[in-house]
N, C-alpha and C positions, 0 to 999 in steps of 0.2 A: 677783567678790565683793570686797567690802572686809575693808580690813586689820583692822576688828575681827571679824572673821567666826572666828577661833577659831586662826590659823596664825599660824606666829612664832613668837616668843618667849612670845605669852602663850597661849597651844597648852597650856602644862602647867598652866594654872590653870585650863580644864573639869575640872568638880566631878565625882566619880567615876560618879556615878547618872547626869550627864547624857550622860557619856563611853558609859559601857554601853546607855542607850538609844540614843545615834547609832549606836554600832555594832549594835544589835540591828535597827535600820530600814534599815543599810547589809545587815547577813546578807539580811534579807528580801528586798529590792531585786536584791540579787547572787542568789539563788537563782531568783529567777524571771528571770535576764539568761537570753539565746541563749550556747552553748559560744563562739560566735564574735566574740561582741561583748563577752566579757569582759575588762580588761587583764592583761594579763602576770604582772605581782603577786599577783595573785587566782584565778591560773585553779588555784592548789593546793588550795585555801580552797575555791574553786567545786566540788570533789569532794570536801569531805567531808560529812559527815550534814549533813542543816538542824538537830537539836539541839547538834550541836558544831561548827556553822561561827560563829556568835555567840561560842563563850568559847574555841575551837583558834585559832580565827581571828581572835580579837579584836586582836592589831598588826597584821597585815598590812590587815585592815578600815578602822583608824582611820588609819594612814598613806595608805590609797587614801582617804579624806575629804581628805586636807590638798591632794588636785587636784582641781583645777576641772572638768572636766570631769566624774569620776564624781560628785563632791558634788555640779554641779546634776542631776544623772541621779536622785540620790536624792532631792533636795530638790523633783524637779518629779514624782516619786513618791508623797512624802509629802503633798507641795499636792493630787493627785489624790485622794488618801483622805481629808486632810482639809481639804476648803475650806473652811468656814467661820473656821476657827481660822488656816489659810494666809493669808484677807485679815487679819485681826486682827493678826495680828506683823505683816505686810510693811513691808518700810522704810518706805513712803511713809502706814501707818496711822497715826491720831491717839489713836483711841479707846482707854479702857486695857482691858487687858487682866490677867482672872485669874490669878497667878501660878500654872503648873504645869512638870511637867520636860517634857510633851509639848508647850507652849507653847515653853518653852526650848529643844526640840530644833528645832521648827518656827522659831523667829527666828533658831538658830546657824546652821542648811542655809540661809535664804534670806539673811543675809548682814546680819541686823539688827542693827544696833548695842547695841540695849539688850536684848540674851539675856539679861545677868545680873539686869536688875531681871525677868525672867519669871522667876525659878528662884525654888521654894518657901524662905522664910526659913530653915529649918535647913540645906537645902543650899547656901546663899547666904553663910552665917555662920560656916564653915568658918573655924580660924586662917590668917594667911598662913606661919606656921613650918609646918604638919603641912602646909598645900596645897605648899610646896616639897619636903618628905620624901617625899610624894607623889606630886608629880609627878618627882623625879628616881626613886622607884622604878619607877613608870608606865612611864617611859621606860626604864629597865632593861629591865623585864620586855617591851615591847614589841621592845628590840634583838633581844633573845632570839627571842620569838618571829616576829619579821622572820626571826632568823638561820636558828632552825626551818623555818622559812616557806618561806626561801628553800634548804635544805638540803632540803625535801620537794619545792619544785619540783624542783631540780638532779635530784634522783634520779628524779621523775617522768620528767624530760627525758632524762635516763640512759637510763631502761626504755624512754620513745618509743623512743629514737635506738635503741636494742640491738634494738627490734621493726624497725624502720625499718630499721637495718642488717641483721637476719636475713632481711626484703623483701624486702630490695634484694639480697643475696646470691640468694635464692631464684628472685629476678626476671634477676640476672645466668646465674644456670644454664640458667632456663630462653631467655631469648635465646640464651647459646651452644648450649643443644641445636638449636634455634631454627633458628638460625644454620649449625650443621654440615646440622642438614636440608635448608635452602635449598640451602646446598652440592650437597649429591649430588644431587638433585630436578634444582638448575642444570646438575647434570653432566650427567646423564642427560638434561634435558631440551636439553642442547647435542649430546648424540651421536645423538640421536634427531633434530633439527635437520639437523646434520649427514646423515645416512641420508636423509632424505629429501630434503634438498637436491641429493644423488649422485642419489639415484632421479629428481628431478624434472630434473637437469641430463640425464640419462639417457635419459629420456622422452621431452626436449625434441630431444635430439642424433636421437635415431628418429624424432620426430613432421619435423625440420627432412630427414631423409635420405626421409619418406614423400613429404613436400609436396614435395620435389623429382624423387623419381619419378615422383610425380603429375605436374608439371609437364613431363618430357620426356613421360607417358607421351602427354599434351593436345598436347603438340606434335605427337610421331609420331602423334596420332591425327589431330590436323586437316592433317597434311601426307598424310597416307591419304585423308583426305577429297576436301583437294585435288587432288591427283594422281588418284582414283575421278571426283571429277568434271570435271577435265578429260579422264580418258580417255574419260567415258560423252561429253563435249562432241562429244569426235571421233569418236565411234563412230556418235552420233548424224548427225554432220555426212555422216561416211562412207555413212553409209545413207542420207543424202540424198542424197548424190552421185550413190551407185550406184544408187537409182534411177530420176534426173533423168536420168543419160547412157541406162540401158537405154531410158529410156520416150521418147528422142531417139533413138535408134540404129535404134533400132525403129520411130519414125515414119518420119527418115530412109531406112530399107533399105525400109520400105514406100513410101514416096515416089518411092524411084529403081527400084524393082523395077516398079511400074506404070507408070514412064516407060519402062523398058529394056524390059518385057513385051507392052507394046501390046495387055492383051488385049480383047478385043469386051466388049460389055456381054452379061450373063450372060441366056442363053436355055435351057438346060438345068441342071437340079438333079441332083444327086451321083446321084440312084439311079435316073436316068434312065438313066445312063452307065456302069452297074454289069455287066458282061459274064462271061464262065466265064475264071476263070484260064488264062493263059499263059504259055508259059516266055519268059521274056527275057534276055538275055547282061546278066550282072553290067558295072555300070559303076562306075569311079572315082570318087566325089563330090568335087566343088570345086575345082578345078584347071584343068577345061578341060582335060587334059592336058597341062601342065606338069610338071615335075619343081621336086623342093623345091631344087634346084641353080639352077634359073634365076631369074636378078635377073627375068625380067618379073612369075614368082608375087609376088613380093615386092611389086612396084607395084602390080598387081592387087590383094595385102592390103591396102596402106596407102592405097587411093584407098575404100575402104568408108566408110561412115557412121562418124565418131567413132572411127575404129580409132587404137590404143594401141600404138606398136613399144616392146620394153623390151628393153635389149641391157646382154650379160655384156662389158663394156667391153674389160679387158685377154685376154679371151678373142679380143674381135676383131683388136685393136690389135696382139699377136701373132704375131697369123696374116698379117694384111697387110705391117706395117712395124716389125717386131721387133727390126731392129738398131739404133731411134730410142731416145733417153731415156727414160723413163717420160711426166715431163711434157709431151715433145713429140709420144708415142702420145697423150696423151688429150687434149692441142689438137688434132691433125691429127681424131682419130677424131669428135671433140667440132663440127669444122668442117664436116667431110661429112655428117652428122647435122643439120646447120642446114641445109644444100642440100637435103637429102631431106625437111625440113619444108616448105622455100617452094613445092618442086615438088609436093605430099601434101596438106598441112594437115595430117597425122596429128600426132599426141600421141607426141612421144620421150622417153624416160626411159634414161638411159643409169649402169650401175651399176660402180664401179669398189670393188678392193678396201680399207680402211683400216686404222691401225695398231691395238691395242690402246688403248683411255685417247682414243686421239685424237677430236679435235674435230673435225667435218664440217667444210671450207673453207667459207664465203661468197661466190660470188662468184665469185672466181678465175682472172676475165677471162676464164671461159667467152659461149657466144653464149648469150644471154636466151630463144631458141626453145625449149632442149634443156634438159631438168631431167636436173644430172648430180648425181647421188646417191652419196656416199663410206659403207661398210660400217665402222660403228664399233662394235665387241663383238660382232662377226660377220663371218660369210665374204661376196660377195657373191651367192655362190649362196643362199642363206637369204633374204637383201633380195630378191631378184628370187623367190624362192617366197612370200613374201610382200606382195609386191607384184600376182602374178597372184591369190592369195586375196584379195586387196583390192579385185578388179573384179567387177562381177555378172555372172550368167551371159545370154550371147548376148550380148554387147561381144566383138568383133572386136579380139581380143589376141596379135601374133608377138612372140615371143621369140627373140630371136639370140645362139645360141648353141649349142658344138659338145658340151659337157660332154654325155655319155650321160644321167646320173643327173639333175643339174637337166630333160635335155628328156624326161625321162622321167616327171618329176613337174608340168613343166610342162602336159604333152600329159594327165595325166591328170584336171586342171582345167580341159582346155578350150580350152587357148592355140594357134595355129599355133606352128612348131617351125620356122627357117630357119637352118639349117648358117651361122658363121660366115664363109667363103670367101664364099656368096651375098651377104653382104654387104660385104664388101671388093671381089667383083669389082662389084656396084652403085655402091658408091663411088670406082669406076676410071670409071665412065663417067661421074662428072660432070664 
């Protein structure tokens, strides 16, 4: 706006009528502003009535005209309502215009130089002594009510702030209660954290000590397994064994029994040949009449189909050559045992006693004919009862050996039974 637009110095020579209409169009203006778009200066003024915001409010109004900003806000206000009269004053019009104050307020807001020739002749004609008296009281009275002005905002601002501050007190309480809740809540919700983290370290410690039971218990099971089925392997195998040798032995003994028997081809049938009983003299079976003393029963056993000698070792080794080492009993016994195979063919198995814990030898530069078997976690009489339940029946099986009890259990499986001595003195004649 330009310097004749009403600010300055010549500020106090708007004529009183025109002064109260600007500010009666600035109240208007300012009462239909937004709370927030009002300035600073105004926002006291901006609450009070619309019939006393114009005459309470009348300095702080006319001082908010002398900026720019609010006076074009008003001035482009005023153009809204009234265009026609708006192009009429505007700086750049030619045409003349009727003098009125509503003319003159519209040239003063848009910044027209000649406001003063729009103002009606008696307010225009005013002396320049009274328009000074005037306007220095003007301005008095406008200090004033600036000072009022600004002494109703101060205290407005006051009340805010004391509201504001009773807020913010209110707003600080309730964060510290707030706040101590969090607190406890936090407490609680850490010991309760806490509790369950024992519990779940707990859980974990038992579930880690299950899965490891679990795990030997998968071991010892599948070593159960293993060991069930290696034993069924050899059980199996055993039962093939024994009964590939019976169904040999058996062919065999019938093989040699038809050669030894020479008999005719059959001409009569069983019940041809069926007569009235007679008494007959009990006879010995199976000997021929030998005694069990004599080495020849002994060849006679072991020249059978697939026969089996199984001998209680330091039983014999004892009885022959007892003042020898141990080691040199069971080469010597272990040596004559290899001569009684090459002369035989039979199957020797020869059983000595072993330590507790100890481990069978390998080997042991025994002869390769002769299986010599060491008693580990047992006697050797046990190995050798076991070893005779290990044959099928009708296998041509001597056992040597003097122990009553082993040939007592022997003979009750089946086995020939030869007095140790029988076979030492055997083994003098090789």
């Amino acid at each position: 706006m330009g310097g004749d637009a009403g600010t300055g110095d010549d500020a106090g020579e708007v004529p009183t009528a025109l002064r109260s209409a600007l500010v009666q169009v600035a109240s208007d203006v300012l009462g239909a502003t937004d709370p927030v778009d009002v300035p600073p200066s105004l926002r006291a003024v901006h609450r009070f009535a619309p019939r006393r915001r114009a005459t309470a409010g009348a300095g702080p109004l006319w001082l908010a005209l002398q900026d720019d900003a609010f006076r074009a806000k008003v001035a482009r206000v005023w153009a809204q309502s009234h265009p026609e009269l708006a192009a009429s004053v505007a700086p750049d019009a030619s045409e003349p215009v009727p003098p009125s104050v509503q003319a003159a307020v519209g040239g003063w807001l848009l910044g027209t130089a000649r406001w003063r020739d729009l103002l009606p002749p008696d307010e225009a004609g005013e002396g320049a002594g009274a328009a000074q008296v005037q306007a220095r009281l003007e301005r008095a009275q406008n200090e004033v009510e600036r000072f009022r002005s600004d002494a109703a905002v101060a205290r407005e601002e006051a009340r805010a702030a004391q509201d504001e501050l009773g807020a913010l007190q209110r707003e600080l309480r309730r964060l510290r209660s707030d706040a101590d809740r969090a607190r406890s809540e936090g407490r609680r919700a850490a010991d309760e954290a806490r509790a369950s983290l024992d519990a779940a370290e707990l859980a974990r410690a038992r579930a880690e000590d299950d899965l490891r039971q679990a795990h030997d218990e998968r071991r010892s099971a599948q070593a159960e397994r293993t060991a069930a089925r290696a034993e069924l392997r050899a059980a199996r195998k055993l039962a093939d064994v024994r009964v590939r040798l019976l169904l040999d032995t058996i062919v065999d003994a019938a093989s040699g029994l038809r050669s030894e028997l020479a008999l005719p081809p059959v001409a009569d049938l069983p019940a041809d040949l069926v007569s009235p009983p007679t008494e007959r003299a009990a006879v010995r079976p199976g000997s021929r009449g030998r005694s069990v003393d004599d080495p020849a029963l002994l060849d006679e056993l072991l020249r059978q189909p697939w026969a089996h000698l199984v001998v209680d070792g330091y039983n014999v080794s004892k009885t022959g050559f007892g003042d020898l080492s141990l080691a040199e009993q069971r080469r010597r016994l272990v040596d004559g045992l290899a001569g009684i195979v090459a002369r035989t063919g039979a199957e020797v198995t020869c059983c000595f006693d072993g330590q507790e814990g100890q481990a069978q030898p390998s080997g042991g530069g025994y002869s390769r004919v002769v299986r010599v078997l060491f008693a580990v976690g047992e006697i050797a009489d046990d190995l050798i009862r076991r070893l005779v339940q290990a044959e099928p029946p009708g296998r041509v099986l001597v056992v040597v050996t003097s122990d009553r009890e082993v040939a007592r259990d022997v003979e009750a499986a089946g086995a020939w039974v030869v007095p140790s001595s029988t076979l030492v003195a055997r083994l003098q004649r090789l």
